[in-house]
Each structure stands twice: as structure tokens, then as C-alpha cells.
N, C-alpha and C positions, 0 to 999 in steps of 0.2 A: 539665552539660547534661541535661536532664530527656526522658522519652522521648519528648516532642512536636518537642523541636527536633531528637533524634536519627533519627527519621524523618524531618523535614523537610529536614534540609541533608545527612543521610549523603551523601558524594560516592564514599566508599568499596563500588563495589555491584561484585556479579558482571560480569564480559567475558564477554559470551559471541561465538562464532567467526562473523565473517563469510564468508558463502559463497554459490552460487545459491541460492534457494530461504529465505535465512533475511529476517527479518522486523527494518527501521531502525524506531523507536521513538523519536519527536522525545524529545527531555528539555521539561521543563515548558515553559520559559521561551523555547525557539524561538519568534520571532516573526517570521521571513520569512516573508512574504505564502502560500506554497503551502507549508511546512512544521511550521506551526505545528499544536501537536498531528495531527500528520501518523506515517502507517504505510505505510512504503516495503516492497515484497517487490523484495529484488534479482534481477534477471535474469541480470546478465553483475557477475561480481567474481573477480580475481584481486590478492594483495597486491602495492600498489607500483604496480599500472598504473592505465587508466581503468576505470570503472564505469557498470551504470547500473541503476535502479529505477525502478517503478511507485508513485504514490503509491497507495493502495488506497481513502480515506476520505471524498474532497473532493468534491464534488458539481457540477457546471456548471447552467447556466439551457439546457442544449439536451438533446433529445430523438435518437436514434437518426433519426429522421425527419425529422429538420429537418438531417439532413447528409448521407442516405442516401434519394433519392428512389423507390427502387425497394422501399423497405419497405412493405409492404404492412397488418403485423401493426397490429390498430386500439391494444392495449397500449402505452402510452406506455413505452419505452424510456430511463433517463437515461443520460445521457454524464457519465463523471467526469474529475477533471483528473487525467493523469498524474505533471503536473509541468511545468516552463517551459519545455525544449524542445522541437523539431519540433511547437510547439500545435498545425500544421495535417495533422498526419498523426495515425488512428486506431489504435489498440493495442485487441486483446481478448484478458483470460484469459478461460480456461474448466476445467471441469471435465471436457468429453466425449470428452479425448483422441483416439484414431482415427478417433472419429468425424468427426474435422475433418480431413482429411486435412494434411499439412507441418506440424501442428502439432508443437511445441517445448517438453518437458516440462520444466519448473521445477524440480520436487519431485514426491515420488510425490501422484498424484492433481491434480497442479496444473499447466495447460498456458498456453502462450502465443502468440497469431495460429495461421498456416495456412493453408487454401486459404481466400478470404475470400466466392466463391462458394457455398461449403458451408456457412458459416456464416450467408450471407443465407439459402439454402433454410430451414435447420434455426430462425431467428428467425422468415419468415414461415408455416411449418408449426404453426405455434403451439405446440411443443415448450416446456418451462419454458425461463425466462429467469432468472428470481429466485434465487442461490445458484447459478447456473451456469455465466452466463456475464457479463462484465462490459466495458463498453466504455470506452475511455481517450482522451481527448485531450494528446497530447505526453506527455515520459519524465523525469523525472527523472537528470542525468548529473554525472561527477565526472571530472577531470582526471588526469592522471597521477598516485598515491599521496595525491591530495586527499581523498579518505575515512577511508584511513589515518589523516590528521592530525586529521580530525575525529571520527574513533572515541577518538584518546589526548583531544583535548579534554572528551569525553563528550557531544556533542551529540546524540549515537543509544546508544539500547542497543540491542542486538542480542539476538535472541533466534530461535526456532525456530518450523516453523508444527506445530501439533500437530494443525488439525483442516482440511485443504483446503476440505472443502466447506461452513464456514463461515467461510471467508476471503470469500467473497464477498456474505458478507449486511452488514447494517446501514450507517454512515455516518456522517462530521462526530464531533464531538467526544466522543459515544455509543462509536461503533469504537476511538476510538486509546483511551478507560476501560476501555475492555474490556478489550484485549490486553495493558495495565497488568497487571490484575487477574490477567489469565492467569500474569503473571511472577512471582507469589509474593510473600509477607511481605518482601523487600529494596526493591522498588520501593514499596510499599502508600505513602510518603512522595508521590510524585508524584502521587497521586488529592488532595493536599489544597492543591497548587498552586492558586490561582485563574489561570485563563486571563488576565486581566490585572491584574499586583500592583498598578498602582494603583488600582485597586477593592476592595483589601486593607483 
């Protein structure tokens, strides 16, 4: 095997530990509709029970204002998709901790919802939005020990967030390269996937 196909198919890569706060990383070849090249930060994980994540990367065709009629701010706002469940209920991280009051830390520097009053104040006071705070449409969720099995399969690596406050910038197929990239010379193999092999 020559060092092109050993980057390519190594199946043999680092595990690293699921837990709140760390970062699902689709593998190449996920081609479900909202996972594909898809980067989930998990919320809620314990082994063996249910789960659930944010996808971070997917973009929707709505606007903060096309669902939130009391936004005032003229900044078009996007809404991303969180993942297939609860589509019709809204999820935000943020970075501003306290400032959001009931908000629910992740990770150091990385929060989740809150009082959702505080949070309209603090969007339409024209406060940054970009790298701060992020809005979601539905969650990404996992059954009893169903991620388990899909972690031995390898459909996610796992890996760690290193930098909060650019977890919330970029998007789309851009994002999940990136966070490749972040994981070092073992994955460098997945950056030369095409997004679909039959265009191989």
C-alpha cells in the first residue's frame, strides 16, 4: 500500500472520548441528508444512555426574523439546522455566558439557550452576533447506547473544542475542513474524500 492509499482508507485513527462539550465529526462518506460532512458539539452524553447534539455547520434559507417577529435588528440574522428533531423549536449557543441569564454551559466559554428574553434584548441592541451567538433549528438525538454503536462503527470521530469562540464562525462544507484540519496528520486522509465518490 503506498502512502496515498494509507492516508486514504487508514481506518485505524485515534478514539477520542465522548463527552459534553466535545466535537462528532461525520467521517467522509456520511450521506444522511443533515449529517453529511456535518460537526455536532454534544450537549447531553452519558455511555450506554440517550444523547444529544447540535449540528454546528448547516445553514437553513430563514432568517432570525422570519421566525421572531419582535426582532427588530435590520442585520439579517441566519438560522441553522440543528439537526431532525424538534425542527420547530429554536436552540442558541452563545459565548456571553451570564450575561444571558439560565444559560447552560457546555464547555469552558461555550453556552447553551437561557432566558430567551435577554437574548432578544441583547440581538436587538445591536450587540455582535457573528462568532457569538448562534441560532438552531431542531437537535440532533440518539436512542439508548445508539451512539455507542455508532462511535465502534466509526461514523464520528470525536474530538475536543480547542477554541470556543471560533466554534461559532464559518459554515457548510468549509467548517467540517476545517475542524479535519484542526485533528492533525491521522485524519489529513479525510480532506481528499470527494463529497460524492461518484464524481470520483
Amino acid at each position: 500500500m503506498n502512502k496515498i492509499d494509507s492516508l486514504l482508507f487508514n481506518i485505524d485513527l485515534p478514539k477520542g472520548v465522548p463527552c459534553r462539550g466535545a466535537l462528532l465529526v461525520a467521517e467522509p462518506f456520511l450521506k444522511e441528508k443533515y449529517f453529511n460532512h456535518a460537526v455536532i458539539c454534544l450537549i447531553d452524553y452519558e455511555i450506554g444512555e440517550t444523547s444529544m447534539g447540535i449540528v454546528m455547520n448547516k445553514m437553513t434559507n430563514y432568517t432570525l426574523s422570519d421566525l421572531i417577529s419582535t426582532v427588530t435588528r435590520k442585520e439579517p440574522i441566519p438560522i441553522y439546522c440543528g439537526g431532525p428533531m424538534s425542527c420547530d423549536r429554536l436552540y442558541f449557543i452563545h459565548t456571553l455566558g451570564d450575561i444571558i441569564p439560565g444559560a447552560r454551559c457546555i464547555c469552558p466559554g461555550l453556552y447553551i439557550g437561557g432566558d430567551f428574553d435577554s437574548m432578544l434584548d441583547y440581538v436587538n441592541s445591536d450587540y455582535p452576533v457573528e462568532g457569538t451567538i448562534r441560532f438552531y433549528l431542531g437537535y440532533s438525538g440518539w436512542g439508548i447506547g445508539q451512539l455507542d454503536e455508532e462511535l465502534k462503527d466509526n461514523v464520528w470521530a470525536v474530538t475536543s473544542i480547542t477554541d470556543a469562540d471560533s466554534l461559532l464562525l464559518g459554515a457548510e462544507d468549509g467548517y467540517w475542513h476545517g475542524q479535519v484540519r484542526s485533528m492533525g496528520n491521522n485524519y489529513k486522509g479525510w480532506l481528499y474524500h470527494p463529497q460524492n465518490p461518484r464524481l470520483n
